[in-house]
N, C-alpha and C positions, 0 to 999 in steps of 0.2 A: 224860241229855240226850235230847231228841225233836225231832228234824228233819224237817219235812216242805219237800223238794226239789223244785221243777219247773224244770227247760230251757225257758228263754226267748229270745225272739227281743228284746224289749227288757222294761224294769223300772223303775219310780221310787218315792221315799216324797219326801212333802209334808208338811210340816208350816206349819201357819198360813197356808198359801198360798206358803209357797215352797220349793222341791225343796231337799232334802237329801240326796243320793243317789240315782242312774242309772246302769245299766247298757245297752247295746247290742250284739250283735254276736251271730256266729254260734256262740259256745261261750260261755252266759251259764248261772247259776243264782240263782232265787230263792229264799233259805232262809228260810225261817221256825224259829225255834229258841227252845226251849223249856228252863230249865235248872233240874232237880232240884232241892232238899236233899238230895242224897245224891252228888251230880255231885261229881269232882274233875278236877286238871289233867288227870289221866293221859286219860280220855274226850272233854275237851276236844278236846288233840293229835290222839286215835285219833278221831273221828269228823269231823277235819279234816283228815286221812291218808285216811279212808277215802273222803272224798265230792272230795276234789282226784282221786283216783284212780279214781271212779267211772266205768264208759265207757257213758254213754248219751250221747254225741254221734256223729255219724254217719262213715262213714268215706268213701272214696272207691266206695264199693261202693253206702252207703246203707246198712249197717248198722251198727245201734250198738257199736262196736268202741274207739270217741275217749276222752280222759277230759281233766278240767278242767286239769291238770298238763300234760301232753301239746302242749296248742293255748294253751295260755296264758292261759287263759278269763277272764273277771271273774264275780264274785259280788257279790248286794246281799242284804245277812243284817241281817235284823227278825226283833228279842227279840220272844219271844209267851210270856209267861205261862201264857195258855188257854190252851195247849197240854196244861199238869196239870190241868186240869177236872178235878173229883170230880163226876159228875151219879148218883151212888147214890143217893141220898137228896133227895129235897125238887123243886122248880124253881129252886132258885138255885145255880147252880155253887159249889161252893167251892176253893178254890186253894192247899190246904196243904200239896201236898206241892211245890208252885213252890217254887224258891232264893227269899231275901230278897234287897233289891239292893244290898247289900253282899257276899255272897257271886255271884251272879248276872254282876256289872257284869267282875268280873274274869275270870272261865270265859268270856264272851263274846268279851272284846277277846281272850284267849290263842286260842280257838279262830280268830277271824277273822286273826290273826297267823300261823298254823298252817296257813291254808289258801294251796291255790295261785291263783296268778294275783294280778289285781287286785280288791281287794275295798273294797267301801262298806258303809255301815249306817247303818240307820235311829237313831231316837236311843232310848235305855231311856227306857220308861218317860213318852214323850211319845205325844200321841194324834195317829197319822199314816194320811195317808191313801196307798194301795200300790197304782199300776195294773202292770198286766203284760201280756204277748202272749205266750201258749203258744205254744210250741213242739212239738207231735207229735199233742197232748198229750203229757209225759209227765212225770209225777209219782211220788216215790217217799220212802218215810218210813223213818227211823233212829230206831233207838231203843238207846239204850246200856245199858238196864236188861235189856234181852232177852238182849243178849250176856253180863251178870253173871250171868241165869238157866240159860244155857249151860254151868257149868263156870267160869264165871270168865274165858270169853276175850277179853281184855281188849289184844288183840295185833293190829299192821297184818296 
């Protein structure tokens, strides 16, 4: 699984003209997420363990100390495919090592179950469009295959 994270101040997806999911407030993230052929439940869980628990929200100091669990945050998490881009070879992406979306559809919904707070989502596999307002900026990427290349740690 490949997440790329950013802390927002607000978030929506549109589809055909009309919102499907929004987020607001001051402990928000927008995921974007990316899900294998090789992804299972367990990664699912563990990178919805790991990114509730993540602490780039601010504390009373101003330093990022907070985490999505913590403050009770909402998340707005939109499947991204390209996310597996294969760009080796050629100008045309190819996208083979992406989950199908029968394998995909269900690692999605467990990981968005898994996560803290209140969470929305975009729709699989529909063409949406996703505004947002950084936050810090700050942005930051998960990748579950790094952690299998680690030893296997595979643990909150």
């Amino acid at each position: 699984m490949r997440a790329v994270v950013q802390r927002v101040l607000r978030a929506s997806v549109t589809m055909e003209g009309e919102q499907i999911g929004a987020v607001d407030g001051s402990a928000c993230y927008l995921i974007l997420l990316g899900i294998h052929r090789d992804d299972t439940e367990a990664e699912a869980r563990l990178l919805a363990r790991k990114l509730s628990a993540l602490r780039i929200f601010a504390d009373a100091a101003g330093k990022m100390n907070r985490s999505l669990l913590e403050l009770d945050g909402q998340s707005l998490v939109i499947s991204q495919f390209t996310l597996f881009a294969d760009l080796r070879r050629g100008r045309r992406p190819s996208f083979f090592e992406a989950a199908p979306p029968e394998q995909a559809i269900p690692l999605i919904d467990l990981f968005c179950a898994s996560l803290a707070g209140t969470v929305r989502q975009g729709r699989f596999g529909a063409r949406m469009q996703v505004e947002l307002v950084n936050d810090g900026p700050v942005t930051v990427t998960l990748d579950t295959e790094l952690w299998r290349k680690d030893g296997g740690a595979l643990t909150g």
